[in-house]
VOBA-1610 file (N, C-alpha, C; in pm, whole numbers, padded with zeros to 5 digits, always signed):
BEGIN
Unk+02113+01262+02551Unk+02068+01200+02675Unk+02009+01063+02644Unk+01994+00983+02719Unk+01944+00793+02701Unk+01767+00887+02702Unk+01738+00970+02714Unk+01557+00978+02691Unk+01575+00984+02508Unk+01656+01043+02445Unk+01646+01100+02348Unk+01753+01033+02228Unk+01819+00915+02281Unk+01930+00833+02202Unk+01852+00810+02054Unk+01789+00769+02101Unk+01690+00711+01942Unk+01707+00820+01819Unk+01677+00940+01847Unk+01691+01069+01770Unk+01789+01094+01721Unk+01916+01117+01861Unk+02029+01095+01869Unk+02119+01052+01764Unk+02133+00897+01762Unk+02144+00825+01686Unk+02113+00800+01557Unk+01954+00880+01502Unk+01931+00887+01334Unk+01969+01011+01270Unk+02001+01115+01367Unk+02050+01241+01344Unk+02172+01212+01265Unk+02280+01170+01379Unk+02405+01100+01360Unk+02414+01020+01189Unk+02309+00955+01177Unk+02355+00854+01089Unk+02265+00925+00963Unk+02243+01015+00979Unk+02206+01125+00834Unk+02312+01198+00825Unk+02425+01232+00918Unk+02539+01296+00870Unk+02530+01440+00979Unk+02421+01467+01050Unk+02394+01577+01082Unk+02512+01577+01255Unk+02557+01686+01312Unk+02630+01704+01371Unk+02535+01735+01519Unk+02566+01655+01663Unk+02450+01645+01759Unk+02510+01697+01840Unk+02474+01863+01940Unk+02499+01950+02057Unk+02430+01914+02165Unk+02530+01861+02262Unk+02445+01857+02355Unk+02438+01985+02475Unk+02304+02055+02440Unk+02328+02174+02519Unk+02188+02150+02601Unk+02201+02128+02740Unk+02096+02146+02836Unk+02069+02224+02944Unk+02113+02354+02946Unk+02128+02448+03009Unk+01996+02560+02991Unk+01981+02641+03094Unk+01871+02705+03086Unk+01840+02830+03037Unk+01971+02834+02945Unk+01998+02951+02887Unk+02053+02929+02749Unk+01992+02819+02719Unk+02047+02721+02562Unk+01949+02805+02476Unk+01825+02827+02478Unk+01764+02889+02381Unk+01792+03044+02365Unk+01867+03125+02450Unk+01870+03277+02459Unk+02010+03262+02305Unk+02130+03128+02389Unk+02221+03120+02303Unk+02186+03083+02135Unk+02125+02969+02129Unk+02083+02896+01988Unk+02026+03056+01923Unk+01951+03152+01988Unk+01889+03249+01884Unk+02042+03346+01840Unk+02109+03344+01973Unk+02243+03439+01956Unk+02320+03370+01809Unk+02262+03242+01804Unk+02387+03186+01701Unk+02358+03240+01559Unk+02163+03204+01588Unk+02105+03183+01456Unk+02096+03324+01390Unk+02091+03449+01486Unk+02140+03567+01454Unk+02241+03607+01381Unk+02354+03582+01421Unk+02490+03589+01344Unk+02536+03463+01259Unk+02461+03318+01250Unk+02505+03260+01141Unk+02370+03242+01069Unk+02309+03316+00964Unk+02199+03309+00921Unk+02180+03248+00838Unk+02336+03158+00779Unk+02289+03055+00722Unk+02271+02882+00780Unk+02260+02951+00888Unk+02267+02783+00979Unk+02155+02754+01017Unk+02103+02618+01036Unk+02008+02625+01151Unk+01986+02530+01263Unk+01936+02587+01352Unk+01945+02475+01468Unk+01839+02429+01528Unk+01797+02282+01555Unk+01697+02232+01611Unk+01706+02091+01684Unk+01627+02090+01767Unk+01640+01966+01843Unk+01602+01850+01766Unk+01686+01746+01828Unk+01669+01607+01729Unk+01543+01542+01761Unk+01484+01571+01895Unk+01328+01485+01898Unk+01203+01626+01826Unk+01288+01688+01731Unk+01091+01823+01711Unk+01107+01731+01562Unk+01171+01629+01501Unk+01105+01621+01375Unk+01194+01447+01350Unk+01095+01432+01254Unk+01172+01237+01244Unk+01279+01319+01149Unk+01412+01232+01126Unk+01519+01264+01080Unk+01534+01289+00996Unk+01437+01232+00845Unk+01427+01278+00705Unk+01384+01398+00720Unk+01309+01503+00819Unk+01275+01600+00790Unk+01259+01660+00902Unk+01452+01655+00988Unk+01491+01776+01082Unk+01518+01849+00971Unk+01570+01880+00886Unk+01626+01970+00811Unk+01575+01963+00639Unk+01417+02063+00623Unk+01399+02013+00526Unk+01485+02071+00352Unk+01483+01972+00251Unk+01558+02013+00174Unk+01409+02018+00067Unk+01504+02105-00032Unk+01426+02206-00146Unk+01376+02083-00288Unk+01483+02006-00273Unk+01410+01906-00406Unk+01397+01745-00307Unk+01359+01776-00198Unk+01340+01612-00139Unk+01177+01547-00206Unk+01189+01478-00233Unk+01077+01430-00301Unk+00938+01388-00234Unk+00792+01443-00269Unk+00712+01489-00230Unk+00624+01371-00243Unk+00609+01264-00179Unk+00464+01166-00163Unk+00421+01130-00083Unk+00389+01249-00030Unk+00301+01259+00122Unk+00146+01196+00066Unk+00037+01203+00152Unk-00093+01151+00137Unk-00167+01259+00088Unk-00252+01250+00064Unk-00366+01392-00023Unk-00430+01447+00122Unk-00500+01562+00131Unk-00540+01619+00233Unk-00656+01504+00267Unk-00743+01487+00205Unk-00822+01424+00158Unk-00816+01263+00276Unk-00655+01175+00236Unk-00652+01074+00287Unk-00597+01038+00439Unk-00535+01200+00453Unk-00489+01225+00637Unk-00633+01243+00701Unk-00710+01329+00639Unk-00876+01332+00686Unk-00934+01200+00780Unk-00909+01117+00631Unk-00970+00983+00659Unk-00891+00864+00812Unk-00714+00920+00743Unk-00699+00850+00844Unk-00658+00886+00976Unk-00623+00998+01028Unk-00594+01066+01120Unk-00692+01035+01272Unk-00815+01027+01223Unk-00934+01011+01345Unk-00894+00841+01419Unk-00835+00786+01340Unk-00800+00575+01348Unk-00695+00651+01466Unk-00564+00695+01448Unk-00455+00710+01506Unk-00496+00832+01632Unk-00548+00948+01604Unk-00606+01042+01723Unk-00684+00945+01824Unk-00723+00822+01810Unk-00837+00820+01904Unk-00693+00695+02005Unk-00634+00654+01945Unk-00521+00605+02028Unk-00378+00689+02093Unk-00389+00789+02044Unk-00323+00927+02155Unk-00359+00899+02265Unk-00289+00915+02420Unk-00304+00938+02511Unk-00447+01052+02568Unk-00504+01050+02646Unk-00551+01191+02670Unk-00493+01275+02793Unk-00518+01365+02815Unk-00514+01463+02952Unk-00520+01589+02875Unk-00485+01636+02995Unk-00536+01793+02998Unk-00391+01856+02989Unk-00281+01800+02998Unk-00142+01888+03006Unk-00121+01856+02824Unk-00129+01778+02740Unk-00051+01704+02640Unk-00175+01739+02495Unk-00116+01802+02388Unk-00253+01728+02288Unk-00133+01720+02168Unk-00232+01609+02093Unk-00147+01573+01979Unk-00163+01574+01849Unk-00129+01597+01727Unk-00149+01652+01584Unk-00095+01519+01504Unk-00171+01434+01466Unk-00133+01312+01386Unk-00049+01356+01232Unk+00028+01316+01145Unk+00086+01370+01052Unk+00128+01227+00984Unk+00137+01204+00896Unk+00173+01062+00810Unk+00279+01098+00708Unk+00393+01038+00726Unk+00497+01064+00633Unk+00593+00886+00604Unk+00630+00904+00498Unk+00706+00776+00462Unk+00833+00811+00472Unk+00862+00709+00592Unk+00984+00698+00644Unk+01085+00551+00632Unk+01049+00468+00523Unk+01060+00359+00537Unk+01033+00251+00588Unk+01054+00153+00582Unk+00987+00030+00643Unk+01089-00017+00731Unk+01218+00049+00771Unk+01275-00006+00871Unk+01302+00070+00985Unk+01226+00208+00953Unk+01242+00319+01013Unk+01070+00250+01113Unk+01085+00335+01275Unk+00989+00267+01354Unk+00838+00339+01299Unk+00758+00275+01339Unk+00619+00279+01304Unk+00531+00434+01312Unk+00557+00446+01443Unk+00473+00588+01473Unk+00604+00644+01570Unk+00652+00791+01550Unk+00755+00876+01645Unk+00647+00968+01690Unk+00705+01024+01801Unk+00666+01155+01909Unk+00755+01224+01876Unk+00753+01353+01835Unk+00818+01454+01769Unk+00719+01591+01862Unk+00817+01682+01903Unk+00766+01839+01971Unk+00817+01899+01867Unk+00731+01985+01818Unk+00773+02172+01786Unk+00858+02220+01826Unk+00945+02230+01724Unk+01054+02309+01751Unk+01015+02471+01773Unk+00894+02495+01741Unk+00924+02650+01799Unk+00783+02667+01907Unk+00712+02611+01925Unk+00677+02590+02077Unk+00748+02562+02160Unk+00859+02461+02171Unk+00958+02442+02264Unk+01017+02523+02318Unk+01099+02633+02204Unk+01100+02740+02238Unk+01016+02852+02324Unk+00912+02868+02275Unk+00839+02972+02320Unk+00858+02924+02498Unk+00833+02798+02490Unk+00760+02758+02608Unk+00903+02811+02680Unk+01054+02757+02662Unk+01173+02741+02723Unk+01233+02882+02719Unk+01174+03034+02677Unk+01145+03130+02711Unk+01056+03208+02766Unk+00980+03131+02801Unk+00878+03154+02870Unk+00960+03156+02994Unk+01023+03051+03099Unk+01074+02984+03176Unk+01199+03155+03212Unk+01223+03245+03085Unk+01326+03317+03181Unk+01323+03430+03098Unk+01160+03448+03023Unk+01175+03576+02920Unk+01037+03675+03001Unk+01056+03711+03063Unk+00969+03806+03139Unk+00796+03732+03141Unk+00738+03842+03239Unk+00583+03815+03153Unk+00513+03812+03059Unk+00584+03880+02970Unk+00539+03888+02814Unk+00549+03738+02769Unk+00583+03660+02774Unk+00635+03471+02732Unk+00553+03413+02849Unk+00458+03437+02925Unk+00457+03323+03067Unk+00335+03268+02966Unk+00223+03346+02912Unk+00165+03288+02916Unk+00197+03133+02788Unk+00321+03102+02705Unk+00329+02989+02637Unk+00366+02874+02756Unk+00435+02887+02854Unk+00448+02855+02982Unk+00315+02771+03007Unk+00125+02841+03036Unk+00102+02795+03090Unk-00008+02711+02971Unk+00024+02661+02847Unk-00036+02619+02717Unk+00014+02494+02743Unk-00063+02379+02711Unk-00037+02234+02687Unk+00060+02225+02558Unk+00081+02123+02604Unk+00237+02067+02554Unk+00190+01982+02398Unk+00204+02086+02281Unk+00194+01997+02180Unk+00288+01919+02090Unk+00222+01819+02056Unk+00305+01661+02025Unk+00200+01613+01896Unk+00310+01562+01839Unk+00325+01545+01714Unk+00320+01347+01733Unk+00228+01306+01639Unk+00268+01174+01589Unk+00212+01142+01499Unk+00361+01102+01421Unk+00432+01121+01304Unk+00396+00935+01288Unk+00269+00895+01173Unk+00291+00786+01178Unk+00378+00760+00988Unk+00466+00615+01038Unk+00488+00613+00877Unk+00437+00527+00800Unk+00391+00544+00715Unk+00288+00458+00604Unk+00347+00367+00492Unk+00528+00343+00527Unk+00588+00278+00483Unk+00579+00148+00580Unk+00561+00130+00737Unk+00600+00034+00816Unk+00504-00099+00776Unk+00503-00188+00775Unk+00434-00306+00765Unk+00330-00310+00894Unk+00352-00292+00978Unk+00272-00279+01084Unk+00128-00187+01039Unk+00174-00068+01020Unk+00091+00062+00975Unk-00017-00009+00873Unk+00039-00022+00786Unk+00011-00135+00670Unk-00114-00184+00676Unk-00070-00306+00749Unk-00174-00415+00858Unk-00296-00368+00932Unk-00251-00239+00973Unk-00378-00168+01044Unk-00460-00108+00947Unk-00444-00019+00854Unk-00489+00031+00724Unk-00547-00036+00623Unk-00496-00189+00595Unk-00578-00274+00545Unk-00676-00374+00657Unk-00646-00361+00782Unk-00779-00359+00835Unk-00886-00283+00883Unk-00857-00166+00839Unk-00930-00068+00819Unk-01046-00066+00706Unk-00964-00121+00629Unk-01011-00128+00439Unk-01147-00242+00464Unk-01084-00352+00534Unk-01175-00491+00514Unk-01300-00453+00594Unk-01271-00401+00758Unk-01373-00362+00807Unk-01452-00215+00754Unk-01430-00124+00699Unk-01489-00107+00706Unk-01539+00000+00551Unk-01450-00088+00480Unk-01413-00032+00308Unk-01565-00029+00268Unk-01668-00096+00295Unk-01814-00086+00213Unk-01857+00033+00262Unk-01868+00028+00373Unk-01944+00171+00469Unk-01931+00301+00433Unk-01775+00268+00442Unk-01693+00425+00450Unk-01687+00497+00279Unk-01737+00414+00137Unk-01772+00357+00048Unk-01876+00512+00050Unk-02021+00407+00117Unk-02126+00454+00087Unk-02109+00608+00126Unk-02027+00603+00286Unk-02067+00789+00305Unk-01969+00844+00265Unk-01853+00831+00169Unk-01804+00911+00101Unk-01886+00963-00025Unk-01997+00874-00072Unk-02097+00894-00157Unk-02198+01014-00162Unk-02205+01005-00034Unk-02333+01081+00030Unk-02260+01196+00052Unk-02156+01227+00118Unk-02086+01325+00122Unk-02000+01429-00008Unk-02029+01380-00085Unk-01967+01410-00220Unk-02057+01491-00257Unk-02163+01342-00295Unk-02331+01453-00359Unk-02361+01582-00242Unk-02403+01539-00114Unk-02418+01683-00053Unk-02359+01786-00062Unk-02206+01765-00083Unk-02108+01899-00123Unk-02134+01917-00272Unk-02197+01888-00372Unk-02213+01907-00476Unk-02342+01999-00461Unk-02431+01987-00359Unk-02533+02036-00350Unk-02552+02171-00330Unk-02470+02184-00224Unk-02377+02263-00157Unk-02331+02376-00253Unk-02217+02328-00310Unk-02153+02387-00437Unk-02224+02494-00510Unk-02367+02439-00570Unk-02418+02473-00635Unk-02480+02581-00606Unk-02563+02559-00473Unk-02640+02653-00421Unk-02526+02787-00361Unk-02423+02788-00325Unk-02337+02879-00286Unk-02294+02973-00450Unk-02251+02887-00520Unk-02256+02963-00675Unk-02351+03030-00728Unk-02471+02990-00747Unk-02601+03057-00765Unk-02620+03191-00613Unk-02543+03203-00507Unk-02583+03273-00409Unk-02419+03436-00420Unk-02346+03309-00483Unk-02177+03372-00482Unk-02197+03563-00489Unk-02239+03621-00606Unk-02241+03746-00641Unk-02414+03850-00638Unk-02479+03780-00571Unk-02607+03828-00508Unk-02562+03898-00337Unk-02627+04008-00331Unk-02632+04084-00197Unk-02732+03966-00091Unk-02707+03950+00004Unk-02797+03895+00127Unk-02966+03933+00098Unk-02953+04080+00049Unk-03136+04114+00087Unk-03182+04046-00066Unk-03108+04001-00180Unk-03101+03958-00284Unk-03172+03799-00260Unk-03098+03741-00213Unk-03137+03608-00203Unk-03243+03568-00140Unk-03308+03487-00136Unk-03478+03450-00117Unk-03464+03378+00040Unk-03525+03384+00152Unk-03514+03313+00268Unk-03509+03154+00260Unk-03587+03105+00163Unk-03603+02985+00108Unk-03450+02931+00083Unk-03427+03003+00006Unk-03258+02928-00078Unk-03188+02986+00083Unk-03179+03045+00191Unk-03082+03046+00271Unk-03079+02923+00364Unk-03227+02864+00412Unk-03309+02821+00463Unk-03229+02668+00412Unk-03231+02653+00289Unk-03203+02529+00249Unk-03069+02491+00212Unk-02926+02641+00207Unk-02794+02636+00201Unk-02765+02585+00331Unk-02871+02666+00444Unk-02792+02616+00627Unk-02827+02472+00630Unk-02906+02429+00555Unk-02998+02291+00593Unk-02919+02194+00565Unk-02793+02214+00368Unk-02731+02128+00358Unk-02638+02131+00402Unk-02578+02246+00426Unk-02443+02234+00531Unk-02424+02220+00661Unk-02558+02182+00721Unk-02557+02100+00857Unk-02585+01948+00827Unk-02703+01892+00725Unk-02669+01760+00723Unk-02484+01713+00633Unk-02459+01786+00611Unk-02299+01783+00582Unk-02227+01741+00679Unk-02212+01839+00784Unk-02187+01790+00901Unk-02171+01659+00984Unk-02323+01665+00978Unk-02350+01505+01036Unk-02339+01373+00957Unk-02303+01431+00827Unk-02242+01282+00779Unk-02068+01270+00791Unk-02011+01410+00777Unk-01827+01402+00792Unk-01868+01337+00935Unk-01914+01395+01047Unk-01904+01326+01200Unk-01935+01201+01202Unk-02026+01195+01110Unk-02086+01057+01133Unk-01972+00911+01078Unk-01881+00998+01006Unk-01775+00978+00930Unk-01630+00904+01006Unk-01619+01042+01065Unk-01529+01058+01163Unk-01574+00971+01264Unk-01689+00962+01339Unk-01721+00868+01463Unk-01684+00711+01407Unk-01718+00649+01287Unk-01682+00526+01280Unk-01546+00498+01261Unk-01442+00610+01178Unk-01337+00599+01246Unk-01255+00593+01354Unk-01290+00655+01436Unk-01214+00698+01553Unk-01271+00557+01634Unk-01395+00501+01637Unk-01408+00370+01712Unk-01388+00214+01651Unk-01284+00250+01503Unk-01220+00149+01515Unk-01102+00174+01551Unk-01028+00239+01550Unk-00880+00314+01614Unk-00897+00267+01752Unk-00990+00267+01868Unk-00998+00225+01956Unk-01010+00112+01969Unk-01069+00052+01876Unk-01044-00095+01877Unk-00941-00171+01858Unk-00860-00096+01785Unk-00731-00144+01745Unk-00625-00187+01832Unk-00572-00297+01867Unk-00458-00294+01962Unk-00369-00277+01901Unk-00322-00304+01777Unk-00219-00292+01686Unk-00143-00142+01742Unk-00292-00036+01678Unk-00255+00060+01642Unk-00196+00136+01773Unk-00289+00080+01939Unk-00278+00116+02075Unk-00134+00074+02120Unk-00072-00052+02029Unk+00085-00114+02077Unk+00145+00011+02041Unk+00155+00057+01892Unk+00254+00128+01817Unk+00232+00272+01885Unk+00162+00324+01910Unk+00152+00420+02024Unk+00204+00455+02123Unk+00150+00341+02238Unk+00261+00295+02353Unk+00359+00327+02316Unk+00454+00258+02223Unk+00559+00208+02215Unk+00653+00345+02151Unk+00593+00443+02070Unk+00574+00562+02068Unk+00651+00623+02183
//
């Protein structure tokens, strides 16, 4: 369809073969297929960017550390759309630099659920009445992306510096006191040491948030990052 050419079209030019089935009884069929050809599989060209509609077993692995989606995920979430029908799951993958900046990609098996929901009794209504989750897929190859990430760095590389500091040592603190607590019974441990495990793992808290809040309000600041979105 012209909503979905873009997909369409990179599907195509990975070699992959494109059905156009829009009927309301396409998902009862696609399971009929995937039943009897169990070595096939089938999925829509907008649930995943094209390097990874179909993932393979030795495709090579240099995604970001859990660690650095943490950091940057809150920049890109806070330029998501909002409402109440739609929510969205940021994900960072390298897709090249000529490949577009940030894609909208659906779940392929929410889609489902939901598009049996639509004619699979009451048992399915309620995926029916669940917000619509969406995926954006930014790539950390684009020059654009880039640009935003190293202005990320300039503004706010000292800061973010210090409370990764603070956050380290507190989880070290943390650490410690949970190890010393690890193989002791509850009536074992002293009110004092519980007193002061809840104490550091709430100012923990308020430094990841405190963390997270200066991210997410430069992401809003960002028009860069608010274009590639849109444009999304």
């Amino acid at each position: 369809t012209t909503e979905q050419y873009t997909f369409v079209e990179a599907a195509k030019n990975k070699g992959y073969d494109v059905l156009l089935m829009d009927d309301v009884l396409t998902p009862h069929v696609i399971q009929k297929f995937e039943q009897k050809y169990t070595d096939k599989k089938f999925v829509r060209v907008d649930s995943e960017v094209a390097d990874h509609l179909i993932e393979k077993e030795d495709a090579p692995k240099n995604e970001l550390t859990w660690e650095q989606k943490e950091e940057l995920s809150p920049i890109f979430q806070a330029v998501c759309p909002e409402n109440k029908d739609n929510y969205f799951i940021v994900d960072f993958k390298e897709l090249g630099e000529n490949s577009a900046p940030m894609v909208i990609t659906r779940s392929e098996f929410m889609r489902r659920m939901k598009d049996m929901s639509v004619t699979g009794g009451g048992g399915m209504s309620f995926y029916g009445e669940m917000p619509e989750s969406l995926n954006l897929v930014v790539n950390t190859n684009h020059p654009l992306v880039k640009k935003v990430l190293e202005s990320k760095d300039k503004k706010l590389g000292s800061k973010l510096e210090k409370m990764a500091a603070e956050i380290a040592a507190k989880k070290a603190e943390v650490s410690v006191l949970e190890s010393e607590q690890k193989d002791k019974k509850d009536e074992e441990i002293p009110q004092a040491d519980k007193e002061k495990l809840s104490d550091l793992n709430a100012q923990l808290s308020k430094l990841e948030e405190a963390k997270r809040e200066s991210l997410t309000a430069f992401g809003k600041e960002s028009k860069l990052a608010k274009q590639m979105a849109d444009l999304a």
